[in-house]
SELUM-581168 format. One record per residue (C-alpha): residue number from 1; residue in one letter; x, y, z. Coordinates in Angstrom, 1 decimal. Layout:
<nodes>
NODE/NUM/A/X/Y/Z $
...
</nodes>
This chain:
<nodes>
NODE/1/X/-72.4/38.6/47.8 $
NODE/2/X/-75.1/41.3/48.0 $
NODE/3/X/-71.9/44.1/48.9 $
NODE/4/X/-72.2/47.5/48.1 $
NODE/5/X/-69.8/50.1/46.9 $
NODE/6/X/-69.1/53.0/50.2 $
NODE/7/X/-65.9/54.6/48.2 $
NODE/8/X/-63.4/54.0/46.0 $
NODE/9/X/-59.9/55.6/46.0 $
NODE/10/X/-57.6/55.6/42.8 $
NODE/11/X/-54.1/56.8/43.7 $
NODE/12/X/-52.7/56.8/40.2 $
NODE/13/X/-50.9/53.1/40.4 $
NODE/14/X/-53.5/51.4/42.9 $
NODE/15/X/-57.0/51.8/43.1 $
NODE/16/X/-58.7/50.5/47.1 $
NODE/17/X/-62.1/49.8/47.3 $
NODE/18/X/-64.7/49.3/50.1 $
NODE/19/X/-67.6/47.3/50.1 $
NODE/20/X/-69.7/46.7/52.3 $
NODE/21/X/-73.8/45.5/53.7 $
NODE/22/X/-75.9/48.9/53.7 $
NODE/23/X/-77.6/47.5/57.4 $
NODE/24/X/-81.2/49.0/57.4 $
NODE/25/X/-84.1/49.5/54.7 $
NODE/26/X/-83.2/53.3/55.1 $
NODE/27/X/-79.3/52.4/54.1 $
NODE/28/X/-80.0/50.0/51.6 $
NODE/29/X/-82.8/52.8/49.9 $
NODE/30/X/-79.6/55.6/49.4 $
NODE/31/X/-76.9/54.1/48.8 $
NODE/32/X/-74.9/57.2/48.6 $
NODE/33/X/-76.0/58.7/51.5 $
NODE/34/X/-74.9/55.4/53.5 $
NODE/35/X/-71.2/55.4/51.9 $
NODE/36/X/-71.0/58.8/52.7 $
NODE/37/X/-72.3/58.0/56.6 $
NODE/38/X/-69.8/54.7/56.6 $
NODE/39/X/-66.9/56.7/55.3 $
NODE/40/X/-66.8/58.2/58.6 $
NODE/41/X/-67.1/54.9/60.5 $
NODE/42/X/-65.2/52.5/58.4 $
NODE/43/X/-62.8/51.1/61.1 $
NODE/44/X/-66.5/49.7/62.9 $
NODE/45/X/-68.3/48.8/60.1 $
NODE/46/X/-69.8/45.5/60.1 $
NODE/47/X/-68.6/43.0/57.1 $
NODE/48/X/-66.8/45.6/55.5 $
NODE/49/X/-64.2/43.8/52.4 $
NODE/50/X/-61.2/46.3/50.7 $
NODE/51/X/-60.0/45.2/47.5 $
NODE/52/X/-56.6/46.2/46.4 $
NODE/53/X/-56.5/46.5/42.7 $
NODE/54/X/-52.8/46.8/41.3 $
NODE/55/X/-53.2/48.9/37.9 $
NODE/56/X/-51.6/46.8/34.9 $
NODE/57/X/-51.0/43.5/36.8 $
NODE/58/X/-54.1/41.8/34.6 $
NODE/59/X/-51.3/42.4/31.8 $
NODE/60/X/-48.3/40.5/33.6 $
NODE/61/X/-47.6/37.2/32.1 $
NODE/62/X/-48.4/33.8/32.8 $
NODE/63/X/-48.7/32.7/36.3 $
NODE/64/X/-47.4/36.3/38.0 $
NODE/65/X/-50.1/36.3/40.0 $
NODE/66/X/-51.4/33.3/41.7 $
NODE/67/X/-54.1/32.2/43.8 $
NODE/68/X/-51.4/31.4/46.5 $
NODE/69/X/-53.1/27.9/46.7 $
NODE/70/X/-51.0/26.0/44.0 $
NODE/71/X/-47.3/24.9/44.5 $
NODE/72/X/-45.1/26.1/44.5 $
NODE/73/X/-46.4/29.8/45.3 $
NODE/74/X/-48.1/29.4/48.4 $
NODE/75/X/-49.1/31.6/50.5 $
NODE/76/X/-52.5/33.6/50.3 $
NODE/77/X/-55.1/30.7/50.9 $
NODE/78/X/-58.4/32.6/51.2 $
NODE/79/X/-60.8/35.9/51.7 $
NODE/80/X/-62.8/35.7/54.4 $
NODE/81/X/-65.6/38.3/55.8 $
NODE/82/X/-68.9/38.3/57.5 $
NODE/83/X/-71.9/38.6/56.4 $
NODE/84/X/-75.6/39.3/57.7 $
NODE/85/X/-76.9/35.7/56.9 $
NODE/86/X/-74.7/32.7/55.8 $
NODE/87/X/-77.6/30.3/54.9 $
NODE/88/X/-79.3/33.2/52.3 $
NODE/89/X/-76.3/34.0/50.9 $
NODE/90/X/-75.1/30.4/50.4 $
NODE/91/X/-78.4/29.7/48.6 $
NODE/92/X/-78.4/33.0/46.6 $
NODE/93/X/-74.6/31.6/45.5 $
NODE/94/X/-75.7/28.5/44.3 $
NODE/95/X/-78.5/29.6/42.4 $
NODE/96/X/-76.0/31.9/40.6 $
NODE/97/X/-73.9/28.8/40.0 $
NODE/98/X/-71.1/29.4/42.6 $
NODE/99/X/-69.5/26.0/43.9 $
NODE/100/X/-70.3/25.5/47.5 $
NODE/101/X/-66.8/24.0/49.1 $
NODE/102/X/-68.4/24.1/52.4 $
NODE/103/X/-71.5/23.6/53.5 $
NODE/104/X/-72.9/24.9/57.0 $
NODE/105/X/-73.3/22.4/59.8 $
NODE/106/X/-70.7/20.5/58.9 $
NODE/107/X/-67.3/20.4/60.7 $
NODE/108/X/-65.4/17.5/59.5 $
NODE/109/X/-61.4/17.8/58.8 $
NODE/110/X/-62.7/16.4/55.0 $
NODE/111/X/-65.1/19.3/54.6 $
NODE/112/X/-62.0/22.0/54.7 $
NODE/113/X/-60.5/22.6/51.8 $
NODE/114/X/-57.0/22.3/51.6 $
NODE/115/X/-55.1/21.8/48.4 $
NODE/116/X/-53.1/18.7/47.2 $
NODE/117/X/-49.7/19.9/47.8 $
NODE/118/X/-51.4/20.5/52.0 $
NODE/119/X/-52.4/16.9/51.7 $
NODE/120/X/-49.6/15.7/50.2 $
NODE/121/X/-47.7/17.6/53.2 $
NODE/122/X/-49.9/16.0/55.7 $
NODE/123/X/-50.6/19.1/56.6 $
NODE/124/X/-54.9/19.3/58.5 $
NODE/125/X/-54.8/16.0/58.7 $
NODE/126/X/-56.4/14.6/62.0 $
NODE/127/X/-60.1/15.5/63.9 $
NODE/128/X/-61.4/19.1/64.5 $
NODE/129/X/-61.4/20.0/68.6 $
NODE/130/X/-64.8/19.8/69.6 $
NODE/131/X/-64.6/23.4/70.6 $
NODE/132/X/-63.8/24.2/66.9 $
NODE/133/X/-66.6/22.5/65.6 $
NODE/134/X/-69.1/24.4/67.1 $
NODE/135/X/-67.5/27.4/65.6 $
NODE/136/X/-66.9/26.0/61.9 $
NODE/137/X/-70.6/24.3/61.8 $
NODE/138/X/-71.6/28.6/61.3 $
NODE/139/X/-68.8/29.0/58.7 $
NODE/140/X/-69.3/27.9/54.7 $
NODE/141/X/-66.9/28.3/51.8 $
NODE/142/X/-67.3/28.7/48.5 $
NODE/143/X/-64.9/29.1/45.2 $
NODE/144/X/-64.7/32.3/43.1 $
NODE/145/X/-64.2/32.3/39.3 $
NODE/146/X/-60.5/32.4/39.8 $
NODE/147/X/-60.5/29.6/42.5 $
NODE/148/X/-60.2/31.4/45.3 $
NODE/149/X/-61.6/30.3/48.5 $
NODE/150/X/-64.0/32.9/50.1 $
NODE/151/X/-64.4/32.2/53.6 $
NODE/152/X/-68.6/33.2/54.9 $
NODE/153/X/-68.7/34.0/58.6 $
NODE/154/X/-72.0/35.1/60.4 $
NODE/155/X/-71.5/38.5/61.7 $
NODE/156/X/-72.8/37.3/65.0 $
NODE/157/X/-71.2/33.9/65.4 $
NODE/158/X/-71.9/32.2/68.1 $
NODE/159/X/-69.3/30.6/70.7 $
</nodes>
């Protein structure tokens, strides 16, 4: 996604870390020097993702973590952040060979993904309020390796 690293922080069990979009040629030229500037400004920084790594989880059996989009362990359905430019990065994650489960400018209830158990449910079925479309026509989705859906917002969507 074009993210940068502004800290990590291992507490012994977890490790958190902070990515983020260095925002100027200056930034994006020292990296360290902008995660150091950032640190003091994460709550306000733009786009800004924290991952939450669990130490020993990859080594849990079978199915003890989930995606949260397969019954029955619903519940987390998707990661979603902005970003500078939809469009770029869309292209930049096709080229990489990164499905595309949403395309931009589209707003249809059939180009949100749900999962077959939601279907199944009945549950997003009917039309998208006008005033919504607007909205999701500036969104995209697209699938990580694991399957889960990564929601791209514009950082200056417009209403």
């Amino acid at each position: 996604m074009g993210m940068r690293t502004v800290f990590t922080m291992n507490t012994g069990p977890f490790t958190i870390y902070y990515l983020g979009y260095p925002q100027t040629d200056e930034d994006r030229s020292d990296i360290q020097a902008w995660g150091e500037k950032t640190c003091g400004v994460l709550p306000h920084t733009l786009g800004l993702l924290e991952l939450y790594h669990i130490h020993g989880s990859e080594k849990q059996a079978e199915g003890y973590y989930t995606t949260g989009n397969d019954a029955p362990h619903l519940g987390f359905g998707q990661v979603g952040f902005t970003i500078p430019d939809v469009k770029s990065a869309l292209e930049r994650l096709r080229g990489a060979g990164v499905t595309v489960l949403k395309e931009l400018g589209v707003s249809t209830r059939e180009s949100i993904p749900l999962t077959e158990y939601e279907a199944e449910k009945g549950v997003g079925k009917g039309d998208i309020h006008t005033n919504y479309s607007n909205i999701l026509n500036q969104i995209a989705f697209v699938a990580d390796p694991d399957g889960y859906l990564v929601e791209l917002v514009p950082q200056n969507i417009q209403n």
